[in-house]
TORVODREN-229162 format. One record per residue (C-alpha): residue in one letter; x, y, z. Coordinates in steps of 0.05 Angstrom, whole numbers. Layout:
BEGIN
code:A | u:X | v:Y | w:Z .
...
end
This chain:
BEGIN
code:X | u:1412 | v:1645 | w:2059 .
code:X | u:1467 | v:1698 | w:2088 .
code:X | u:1531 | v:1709 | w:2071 .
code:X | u:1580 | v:1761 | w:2091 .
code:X | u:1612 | v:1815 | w:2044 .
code:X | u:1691 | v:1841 | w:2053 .
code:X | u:1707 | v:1895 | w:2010 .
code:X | u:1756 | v:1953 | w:1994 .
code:X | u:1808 | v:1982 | w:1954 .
code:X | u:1865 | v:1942 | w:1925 .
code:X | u:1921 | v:1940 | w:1979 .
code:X | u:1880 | v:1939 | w:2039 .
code:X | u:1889 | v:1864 | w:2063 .
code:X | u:1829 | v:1833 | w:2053 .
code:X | u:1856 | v:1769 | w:2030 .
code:X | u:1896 | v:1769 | w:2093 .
code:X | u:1839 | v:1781 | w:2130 .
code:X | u:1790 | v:1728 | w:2096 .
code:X | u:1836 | v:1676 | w:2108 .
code:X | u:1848 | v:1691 | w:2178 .
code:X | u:1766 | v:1685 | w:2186 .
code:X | u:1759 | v:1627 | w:2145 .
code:X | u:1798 | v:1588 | w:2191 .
code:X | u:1762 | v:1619 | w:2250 .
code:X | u:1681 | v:1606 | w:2228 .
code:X | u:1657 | v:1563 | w:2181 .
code:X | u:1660 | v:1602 | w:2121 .
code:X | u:1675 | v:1591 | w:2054 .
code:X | u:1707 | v:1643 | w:2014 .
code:X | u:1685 | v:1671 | w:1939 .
code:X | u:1728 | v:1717 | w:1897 .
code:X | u:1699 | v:1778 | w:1879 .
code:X | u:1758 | v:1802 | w:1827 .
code:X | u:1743 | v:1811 | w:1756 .
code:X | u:1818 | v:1794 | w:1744 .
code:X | u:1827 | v:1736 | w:1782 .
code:X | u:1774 | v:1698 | w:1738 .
code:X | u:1826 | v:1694 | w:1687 .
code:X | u:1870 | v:1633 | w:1691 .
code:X | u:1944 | v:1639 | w:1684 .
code:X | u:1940 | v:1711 | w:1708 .
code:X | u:1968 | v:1698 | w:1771 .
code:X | u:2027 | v:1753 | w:1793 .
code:X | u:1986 | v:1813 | w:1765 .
code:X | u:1925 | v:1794 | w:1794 .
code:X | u:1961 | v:1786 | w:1867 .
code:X | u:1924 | v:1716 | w:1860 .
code:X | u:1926 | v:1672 | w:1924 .
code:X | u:1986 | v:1619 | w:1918 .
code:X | u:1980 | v:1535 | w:1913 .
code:X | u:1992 | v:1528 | w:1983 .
code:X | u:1948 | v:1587 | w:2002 .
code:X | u:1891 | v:1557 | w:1962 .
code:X | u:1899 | v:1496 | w:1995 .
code:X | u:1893 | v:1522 | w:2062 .
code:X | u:1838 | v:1566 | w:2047 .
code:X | u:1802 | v:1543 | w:1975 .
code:X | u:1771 | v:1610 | w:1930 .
code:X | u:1709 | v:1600 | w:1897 .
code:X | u:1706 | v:1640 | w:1827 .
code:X | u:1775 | v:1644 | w:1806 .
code:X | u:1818 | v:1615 | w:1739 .
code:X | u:1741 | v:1607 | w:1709 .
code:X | u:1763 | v:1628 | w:1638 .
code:X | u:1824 | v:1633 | w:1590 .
code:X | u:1842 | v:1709 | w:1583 .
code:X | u:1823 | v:1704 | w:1513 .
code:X | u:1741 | v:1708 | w:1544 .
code:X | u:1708 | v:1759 | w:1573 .
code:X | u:1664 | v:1769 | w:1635 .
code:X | u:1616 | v:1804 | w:1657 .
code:X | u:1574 | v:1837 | w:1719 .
code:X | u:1521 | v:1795 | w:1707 .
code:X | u:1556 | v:1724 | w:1691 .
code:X | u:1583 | v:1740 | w:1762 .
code:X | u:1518 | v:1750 | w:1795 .
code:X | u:1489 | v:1684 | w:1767 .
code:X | u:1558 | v:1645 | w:1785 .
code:X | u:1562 | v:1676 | w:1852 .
code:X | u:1494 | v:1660 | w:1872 .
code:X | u:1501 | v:1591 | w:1854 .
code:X | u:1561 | v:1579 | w:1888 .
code:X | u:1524 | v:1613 | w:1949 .
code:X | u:1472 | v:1567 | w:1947 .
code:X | u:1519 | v:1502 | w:1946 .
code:X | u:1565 | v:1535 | w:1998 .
code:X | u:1496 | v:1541 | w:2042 .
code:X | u:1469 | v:1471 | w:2026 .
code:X | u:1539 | v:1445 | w:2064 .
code:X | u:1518 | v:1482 | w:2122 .
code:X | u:1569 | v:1534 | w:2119 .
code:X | u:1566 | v:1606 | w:2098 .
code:X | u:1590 | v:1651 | w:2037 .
code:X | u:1651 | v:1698 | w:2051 .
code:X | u:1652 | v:1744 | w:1993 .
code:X | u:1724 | v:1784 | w:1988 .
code:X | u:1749 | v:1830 | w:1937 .
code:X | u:1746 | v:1902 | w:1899 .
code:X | u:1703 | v:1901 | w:1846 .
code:X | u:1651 | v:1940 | w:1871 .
code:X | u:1606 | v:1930 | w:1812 .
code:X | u:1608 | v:1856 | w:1820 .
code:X | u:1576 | v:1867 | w:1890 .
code:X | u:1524 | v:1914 | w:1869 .
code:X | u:1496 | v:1865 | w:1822 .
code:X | u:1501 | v:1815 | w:1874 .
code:X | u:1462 | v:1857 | w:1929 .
code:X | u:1409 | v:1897 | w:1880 .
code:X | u:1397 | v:1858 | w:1819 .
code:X | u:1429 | v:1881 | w:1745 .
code:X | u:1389 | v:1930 | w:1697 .
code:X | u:1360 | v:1897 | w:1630 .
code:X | u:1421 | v:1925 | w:1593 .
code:X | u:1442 | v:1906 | w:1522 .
code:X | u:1499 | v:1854 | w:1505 .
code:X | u:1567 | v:1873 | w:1484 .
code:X | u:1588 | v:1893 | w:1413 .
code:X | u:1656 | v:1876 | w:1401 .
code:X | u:1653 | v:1909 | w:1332 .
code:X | u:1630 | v:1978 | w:1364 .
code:X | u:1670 | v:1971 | w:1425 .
code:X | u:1743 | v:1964 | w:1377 .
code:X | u:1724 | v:2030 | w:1340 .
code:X | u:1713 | v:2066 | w:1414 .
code:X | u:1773 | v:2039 | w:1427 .
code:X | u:1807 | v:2071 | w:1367 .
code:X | u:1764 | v:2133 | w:1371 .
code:X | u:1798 | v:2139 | w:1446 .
code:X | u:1875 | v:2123 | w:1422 .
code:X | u:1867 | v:2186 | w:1384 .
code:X | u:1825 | v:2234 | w:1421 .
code:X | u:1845 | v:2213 | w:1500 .
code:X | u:1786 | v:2178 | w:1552 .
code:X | u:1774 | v:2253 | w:1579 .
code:X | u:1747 | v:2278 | w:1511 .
code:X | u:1706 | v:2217 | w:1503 .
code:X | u:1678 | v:2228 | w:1577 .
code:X | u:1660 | v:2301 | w:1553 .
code:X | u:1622 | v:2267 | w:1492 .
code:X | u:1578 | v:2225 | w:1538 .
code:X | u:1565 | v:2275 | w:1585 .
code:X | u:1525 | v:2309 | w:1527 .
code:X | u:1480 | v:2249 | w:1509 .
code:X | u:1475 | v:2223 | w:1577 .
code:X | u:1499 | v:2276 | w:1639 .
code:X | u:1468 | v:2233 | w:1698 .
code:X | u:1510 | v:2174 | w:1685 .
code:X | u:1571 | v:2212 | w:1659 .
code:X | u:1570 | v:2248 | w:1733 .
code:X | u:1574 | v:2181 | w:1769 .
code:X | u:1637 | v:2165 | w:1725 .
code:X | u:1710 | v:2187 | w:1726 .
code:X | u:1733 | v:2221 | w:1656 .
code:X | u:1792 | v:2162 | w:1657 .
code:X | u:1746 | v:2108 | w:1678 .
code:X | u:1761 | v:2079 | w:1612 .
code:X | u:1720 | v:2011 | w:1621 .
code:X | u:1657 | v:2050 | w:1637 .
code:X | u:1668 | v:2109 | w:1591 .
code:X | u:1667 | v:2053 | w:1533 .
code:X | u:1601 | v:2020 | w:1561 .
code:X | u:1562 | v:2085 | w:1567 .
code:X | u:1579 | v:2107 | w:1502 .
code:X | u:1568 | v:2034 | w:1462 .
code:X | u:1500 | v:2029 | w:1503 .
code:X | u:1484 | v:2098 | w:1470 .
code:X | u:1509 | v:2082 | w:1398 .
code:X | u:1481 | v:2009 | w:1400 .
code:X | u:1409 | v:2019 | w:1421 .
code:X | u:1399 | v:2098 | w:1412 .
code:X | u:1383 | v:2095 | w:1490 .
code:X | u:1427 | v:2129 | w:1546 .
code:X | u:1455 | v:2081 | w:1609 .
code:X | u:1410 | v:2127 | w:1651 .
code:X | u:1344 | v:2104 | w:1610 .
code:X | u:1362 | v:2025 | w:1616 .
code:X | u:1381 | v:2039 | w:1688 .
code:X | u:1316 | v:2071 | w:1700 .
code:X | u:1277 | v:2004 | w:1671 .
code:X | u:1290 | v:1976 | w:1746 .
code:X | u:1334 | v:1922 | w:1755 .
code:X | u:1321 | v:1841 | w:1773 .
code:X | u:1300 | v:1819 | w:1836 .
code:X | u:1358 | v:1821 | w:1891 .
code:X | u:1368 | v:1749 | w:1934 .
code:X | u:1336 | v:1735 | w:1987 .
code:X | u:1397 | v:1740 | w:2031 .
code:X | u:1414 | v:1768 | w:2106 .
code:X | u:1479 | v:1805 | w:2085 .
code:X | u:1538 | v:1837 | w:2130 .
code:X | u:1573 | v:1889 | w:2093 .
code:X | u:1648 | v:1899 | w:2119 .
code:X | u:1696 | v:1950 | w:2083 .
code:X | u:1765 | v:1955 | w:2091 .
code:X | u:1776 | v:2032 | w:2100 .
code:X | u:1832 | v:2086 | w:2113 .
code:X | u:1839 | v:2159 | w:2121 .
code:X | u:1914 | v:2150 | w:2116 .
code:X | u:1925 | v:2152 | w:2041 .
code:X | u:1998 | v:2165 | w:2044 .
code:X | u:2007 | v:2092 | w:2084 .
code:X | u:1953 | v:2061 | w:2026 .
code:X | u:1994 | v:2088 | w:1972 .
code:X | u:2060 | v:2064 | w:2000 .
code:X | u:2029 | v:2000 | w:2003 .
code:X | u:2013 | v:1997 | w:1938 .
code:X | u:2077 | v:2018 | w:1915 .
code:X | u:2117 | v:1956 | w:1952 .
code:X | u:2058 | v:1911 | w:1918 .
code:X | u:2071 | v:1941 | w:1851 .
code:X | u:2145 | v:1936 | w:1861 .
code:X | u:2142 | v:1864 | w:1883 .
code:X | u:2095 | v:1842 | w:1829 .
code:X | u:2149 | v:1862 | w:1784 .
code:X | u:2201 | v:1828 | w:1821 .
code:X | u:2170 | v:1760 | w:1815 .
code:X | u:2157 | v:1773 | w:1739 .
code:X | u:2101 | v:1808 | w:1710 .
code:X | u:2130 | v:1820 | w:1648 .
code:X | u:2152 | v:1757 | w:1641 .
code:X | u:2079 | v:1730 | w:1657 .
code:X | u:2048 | v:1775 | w:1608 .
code:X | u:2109 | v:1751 | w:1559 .
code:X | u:2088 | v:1685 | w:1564 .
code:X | u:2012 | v:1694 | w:1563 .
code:X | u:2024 | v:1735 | w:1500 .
code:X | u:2054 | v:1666 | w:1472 .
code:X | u:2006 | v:1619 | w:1498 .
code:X | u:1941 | v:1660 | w:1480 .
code:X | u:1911 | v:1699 | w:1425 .
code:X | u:1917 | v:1768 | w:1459 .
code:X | u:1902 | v:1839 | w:1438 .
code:X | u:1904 | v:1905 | w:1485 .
code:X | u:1839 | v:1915 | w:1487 .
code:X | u:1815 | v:1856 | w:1508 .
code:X | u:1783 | v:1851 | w:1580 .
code:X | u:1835 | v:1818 | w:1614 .
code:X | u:1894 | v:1861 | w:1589 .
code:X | u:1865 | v:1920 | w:1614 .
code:X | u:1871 | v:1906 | w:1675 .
code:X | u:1908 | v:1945 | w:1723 .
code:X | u:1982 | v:1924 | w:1713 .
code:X | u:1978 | v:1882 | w:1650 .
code:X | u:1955 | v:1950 | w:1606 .
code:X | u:2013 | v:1980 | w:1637 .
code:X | u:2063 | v:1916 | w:1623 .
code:X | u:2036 | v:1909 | w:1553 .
code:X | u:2056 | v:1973 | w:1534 .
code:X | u:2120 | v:1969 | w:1565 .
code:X | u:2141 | v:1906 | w:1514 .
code:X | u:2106 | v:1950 | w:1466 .
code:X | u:2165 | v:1990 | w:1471 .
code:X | u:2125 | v:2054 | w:1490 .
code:X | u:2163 | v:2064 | w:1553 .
code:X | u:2222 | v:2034 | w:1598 .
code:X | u:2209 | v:1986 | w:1664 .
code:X | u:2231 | v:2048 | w:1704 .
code:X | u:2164 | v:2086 | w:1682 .
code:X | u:2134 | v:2017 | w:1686 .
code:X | u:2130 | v:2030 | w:1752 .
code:X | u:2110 | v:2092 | w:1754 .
code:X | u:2058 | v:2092 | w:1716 .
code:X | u:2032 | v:2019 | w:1754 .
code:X | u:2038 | v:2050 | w:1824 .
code:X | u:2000 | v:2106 | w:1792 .
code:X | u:1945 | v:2069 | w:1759 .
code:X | u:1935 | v:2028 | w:1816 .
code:X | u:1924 | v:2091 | w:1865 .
code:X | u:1875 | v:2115 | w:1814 .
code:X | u:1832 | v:2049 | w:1816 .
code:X | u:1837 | v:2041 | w:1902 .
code:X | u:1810 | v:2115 | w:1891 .
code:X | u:1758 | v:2094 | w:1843 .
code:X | u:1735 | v:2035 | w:1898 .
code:X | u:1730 | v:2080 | w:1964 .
code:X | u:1688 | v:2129 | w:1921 .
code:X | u:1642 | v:2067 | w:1908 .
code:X | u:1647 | v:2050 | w:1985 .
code:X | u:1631 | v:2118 | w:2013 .
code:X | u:1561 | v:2113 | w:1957 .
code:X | u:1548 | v:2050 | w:1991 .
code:X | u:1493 | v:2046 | w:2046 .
code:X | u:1495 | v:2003 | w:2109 .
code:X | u:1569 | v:1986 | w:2102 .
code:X | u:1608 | v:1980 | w:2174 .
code:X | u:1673 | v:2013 | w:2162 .
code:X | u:1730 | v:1983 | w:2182 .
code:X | u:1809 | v:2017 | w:2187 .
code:X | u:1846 | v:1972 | w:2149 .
code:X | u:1907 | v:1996 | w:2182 .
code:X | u:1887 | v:1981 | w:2245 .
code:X | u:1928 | v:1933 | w:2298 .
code:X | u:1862 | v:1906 | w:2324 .
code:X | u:1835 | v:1897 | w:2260 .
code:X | u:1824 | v:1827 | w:2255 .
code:X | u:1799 | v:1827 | w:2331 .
code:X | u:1747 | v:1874 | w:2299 .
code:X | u:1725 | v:1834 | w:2245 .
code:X | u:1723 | v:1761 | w:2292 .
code:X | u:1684 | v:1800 | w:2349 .
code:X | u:1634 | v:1826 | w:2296 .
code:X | u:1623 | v:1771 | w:2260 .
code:X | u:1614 | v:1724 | w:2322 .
code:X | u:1562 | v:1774 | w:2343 .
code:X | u:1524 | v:1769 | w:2273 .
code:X | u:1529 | v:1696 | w:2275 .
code:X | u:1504 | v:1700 | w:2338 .
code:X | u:1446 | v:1744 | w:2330 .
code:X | u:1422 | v:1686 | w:2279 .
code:X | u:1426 | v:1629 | w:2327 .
code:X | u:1498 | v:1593 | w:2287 .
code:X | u:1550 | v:1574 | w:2310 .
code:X | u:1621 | v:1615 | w:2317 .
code:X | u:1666 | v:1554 | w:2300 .
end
């Protein structure tokens, strides 16, 4: 089996891109966006529109209500599944999206870790309301240093896991790490990232994206799934990037002008967050995403990849 892996930070076109190549080689493409699992989510999530998804069908997206939750390794088994169907029809998986973690339990396998304790993971939750994410980093970097380096002291989601891990099973994320991890697929991979040195043009990109997400209606998304689900802030899917912001905006905690703010801002923090990942990565060709030749780029290499394995480029 091989597939073909597009990643980057949020803003950098690679649904743009993926769609482009999907209609170029016969590839078919598989979301790899922890927030575009969750149906309804759709303006937040900068989810691909109806007549988009008919042109160019996603694997892995709408799977669950935003009421469920979803993890690292429900992805892995999913994604390889979907792989394996995708291959069986003679084409070839076209994996796009951010979530860097997603992919690294794709490539190398997940670690034996524990399950989830809702119970546990409410009271960090409180615990954090009170004391801020960068006290609660400086907690787990006493019990477990190694994997409090490798994580950012507002990296809420993984602040939360390192420090339930410890609580739960007396173990640090470091020890369950070190048990080795499953086997990784037998796959021939090509790793593309969508890159940039010029942050100032990748902020200002994500600006315009915030601002137009709230031009079509974010809040009034968020109203509505508020209506139509059983939702609470702490739930997976309303801490995303955007809805946590939205939610507490009809909270009443702030106005739609610091909505913004505080959106563009949380957004630049997570496209940080996802080139860090990237530059850890090895045997990733970098790509500029700002680039005018880009998507010559990406058709010339992978017509030479496709080549080197004897398949066809169309």
């Amino acid at each position: 089996m091989q597939a073909i892996l597009l990643m980057g930070p949020t803003a950098s076109g690679k649904t743009a891109a993926a769609i482009e190549l999907a209609g170029r080689f016969p590839l078919e493409i598989v979301s790899v966006d922890s927030a575009m699992v969750y149906r309804d989510m759709n303006i937040g999530t900068a989810k691909p529109d109806a007549e988009t998804l008919r042109v160019a069908p996603h694997h892995l997206i709408d799977l669950i209500s935003p009421e469920e939750a979803y993890s690292a390794a429900r992805f892995h088994d999913d994604a390889l599944q979907v792989m394996r169907d995708i291959s069986a029809r003679g084409r070839i998986p076209l994996l796009v999206g951010g979530t860097m973690l997603y992919f690294r339990a794709l490539q190398q396998g997940l670690s034996p870790l524990p399950q989830a304790d809702a119970a546990l993971r409410a009271q960090i939750e409180q615990e954090a309301a009170v004391r801020g994410w960068p006290s609660m980093h400086a907690e787990l970097a006493l019990v477990d240093p190694d994997a409090a380096a490798r994580i950012q002291n507002q990296d809420a989601q993984r602040i939360q896991r390192g420090l339930e891990v410890w609580r739960l099973t007396g173990r640090t994320l470091s020890w369950w790490w070190s048990l080795g991890q499953t086997s990784a697929p037998d796959v021939r991979w090509l790793p593309l990232a969508l890159v940039t040195e010029d942050r100032a043009e990748l902020h200002r990109r994500i600006a315009r994206r915030f601002a137009a997400m709230l031009d079509q209606g974010l809040l009034d998304e968020l109203t509505d799934l508020r209506r139509r689900y059983q939702l609470d802030p702490t739930m997976s899917s309303m801490r995303c990037v955007g809805y946590r912001q939205a939610w507490s905006c009809l909270e009443g905690e702030f106005g739609p002008e610091e909505l913004y703010d505080r959106g563009v801002y949380a957004t630049r923090q997570l496209a940080k967050r996802q080139l860090t990942w990237l530059r850890s990565m090895d045997a990733v060709e970098r790509f500029d995403c700002l680039a005018t030749s880009l998507q010559d780029q990406l058709t010339d290499r992978i017509a030479r990849w496709l080549a080197d394995a004897g398949e066809p480029s169309a």
